[in-house]
C-alpha positions in Angstrom: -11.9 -12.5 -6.0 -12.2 -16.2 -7.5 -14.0 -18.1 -5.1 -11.9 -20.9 -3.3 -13.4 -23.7 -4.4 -12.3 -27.4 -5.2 -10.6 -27.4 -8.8 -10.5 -23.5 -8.4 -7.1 -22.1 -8.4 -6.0 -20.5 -5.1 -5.5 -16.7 -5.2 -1.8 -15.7 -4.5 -1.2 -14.8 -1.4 2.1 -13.4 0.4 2.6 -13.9 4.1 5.6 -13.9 7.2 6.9 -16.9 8.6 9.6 -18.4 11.1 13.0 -18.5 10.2 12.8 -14.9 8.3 10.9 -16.7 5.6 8.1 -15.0 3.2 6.1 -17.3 1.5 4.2 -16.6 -1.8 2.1 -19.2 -3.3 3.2 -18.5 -6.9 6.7 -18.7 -5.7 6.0 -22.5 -5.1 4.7 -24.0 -8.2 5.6 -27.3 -9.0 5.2 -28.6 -5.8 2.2 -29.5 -3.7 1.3 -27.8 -1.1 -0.4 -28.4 2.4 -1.7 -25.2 4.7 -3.2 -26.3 8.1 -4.6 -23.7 9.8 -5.4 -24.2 13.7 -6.2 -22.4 16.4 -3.4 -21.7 18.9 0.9 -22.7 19.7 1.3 -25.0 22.9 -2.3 -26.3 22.9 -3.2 -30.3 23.3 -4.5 -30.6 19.7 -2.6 -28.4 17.8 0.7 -29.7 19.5 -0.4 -32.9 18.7 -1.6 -31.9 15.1 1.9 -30.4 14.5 4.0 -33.2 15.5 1.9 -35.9 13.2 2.7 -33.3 10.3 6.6 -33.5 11.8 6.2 -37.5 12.1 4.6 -37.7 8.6 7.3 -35.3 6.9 9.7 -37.7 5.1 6.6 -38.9 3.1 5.6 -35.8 2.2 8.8 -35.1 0.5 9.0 -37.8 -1.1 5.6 -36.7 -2.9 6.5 -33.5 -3.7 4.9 -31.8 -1.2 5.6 -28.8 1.6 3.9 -27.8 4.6 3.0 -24.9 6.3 0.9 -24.5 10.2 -1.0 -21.2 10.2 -2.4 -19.3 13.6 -2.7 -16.0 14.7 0.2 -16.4 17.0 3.0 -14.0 16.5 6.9 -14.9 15.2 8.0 -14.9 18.4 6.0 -17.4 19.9 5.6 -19.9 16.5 9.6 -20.0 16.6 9.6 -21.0 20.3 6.9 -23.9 19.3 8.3 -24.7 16.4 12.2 -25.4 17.9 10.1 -27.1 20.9 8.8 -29.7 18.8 10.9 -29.6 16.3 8.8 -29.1 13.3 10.5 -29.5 10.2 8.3 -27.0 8.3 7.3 -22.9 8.7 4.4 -21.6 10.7 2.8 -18.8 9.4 2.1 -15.7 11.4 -1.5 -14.7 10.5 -2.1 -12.0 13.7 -4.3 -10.0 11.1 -6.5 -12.5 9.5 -5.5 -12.0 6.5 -4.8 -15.4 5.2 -7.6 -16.9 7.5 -10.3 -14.6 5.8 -8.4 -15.9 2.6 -9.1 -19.3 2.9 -12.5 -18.2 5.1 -11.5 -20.6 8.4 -12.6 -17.4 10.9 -16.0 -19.1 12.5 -18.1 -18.6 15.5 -16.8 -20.8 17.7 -18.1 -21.5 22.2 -15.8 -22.6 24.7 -17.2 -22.6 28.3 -20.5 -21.1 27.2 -19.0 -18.1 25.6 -19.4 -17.0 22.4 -16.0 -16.1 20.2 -14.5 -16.0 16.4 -11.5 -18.4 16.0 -9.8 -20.6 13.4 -11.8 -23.6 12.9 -9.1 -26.2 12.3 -8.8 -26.8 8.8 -6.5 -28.4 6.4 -6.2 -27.0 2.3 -4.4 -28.9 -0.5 -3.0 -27.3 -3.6 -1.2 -29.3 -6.3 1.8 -27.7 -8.4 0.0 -25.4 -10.0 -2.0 -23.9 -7.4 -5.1 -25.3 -7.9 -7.2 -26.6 -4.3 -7.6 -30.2 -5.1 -9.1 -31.2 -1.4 -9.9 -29.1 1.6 -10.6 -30.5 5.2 -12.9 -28.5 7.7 -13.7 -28.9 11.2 -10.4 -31.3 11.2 -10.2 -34.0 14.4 -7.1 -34.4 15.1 -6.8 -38.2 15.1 -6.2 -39.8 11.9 -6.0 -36.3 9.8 -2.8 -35.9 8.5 -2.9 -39.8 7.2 -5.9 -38.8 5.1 -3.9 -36.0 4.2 -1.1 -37.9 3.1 -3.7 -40.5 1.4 -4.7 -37.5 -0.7 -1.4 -36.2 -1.2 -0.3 -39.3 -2.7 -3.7 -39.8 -4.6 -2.5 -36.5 -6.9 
């Protein structure tokens, strides 16, 4: 497997999404493309994350560029959060890990002591061609999807 690395191209990938959607990253060449992966629907952070990608949409568009939230929550529950918040993009539905192992976000995480493996919030950019032209680990919430959209615009 290529090795996901800036200036690399992204392997293709294939995986379920809200509103009966499949998306394949081949399938979307031409256009940028963001992936934010977090950890869990109807959280402080990720609620918040999700709604400065929704606030931030229009200029997103305007560059070219579509969006996708990935967790390990199920269909079910990312349509519910979606039509909640009213995110204007899909959530992916990664319950097996497969697109987490992909893009390797599946860390060693503590909460309360305990020791656990979760998504470590992180953020991947691919331009129209598929190839990862910036990648953001261990995202804060505050101020991320700006410098997203700084880099977006930057291509």
């Amino acid at each position: 497997m290529t090795e996901l690395a800036i200036g690399n191209a992204v392997p293709d990938f294939t995986a379920e999404a809200t509103n009966d959607t499949t998306v394949t990253l081949s399938e979307l060449k031409g256009k940028n493309v963001v992936i934010y992966f977090y950890p869990k629907d109807n959280t402080p952070g990720c609620t918040t994350e999700g709604q400065d990608f929704r606030d931030a949409i229009a200029e997103f568009e305007a560059n070219n560029t579509v969006i996708f939230g990935v967790s390990r929550d199920s269909i079910r529950v990312h349509t519910n959060f979606r039509a909640k918040h009213e995110f204007p993009f899909e959530l992916i539905s990664d319950p097996e890990e497969a697109l987490c192992k992909h893009f390797d976000v599946i860390k060693l995480k503590k909460l309360y002591g305990k020791e656990y493996m979760g998504i470590e919030r992180s953020t991947f950019l691919m331009d129209g061609e598929g190839v990862l032209r910036n990648e953001w680990r261990k995202v804060k919430v505050k101020g991320h999807v700006d410098e997203v959209l700084e880099a977006v615009k930057a291509l």
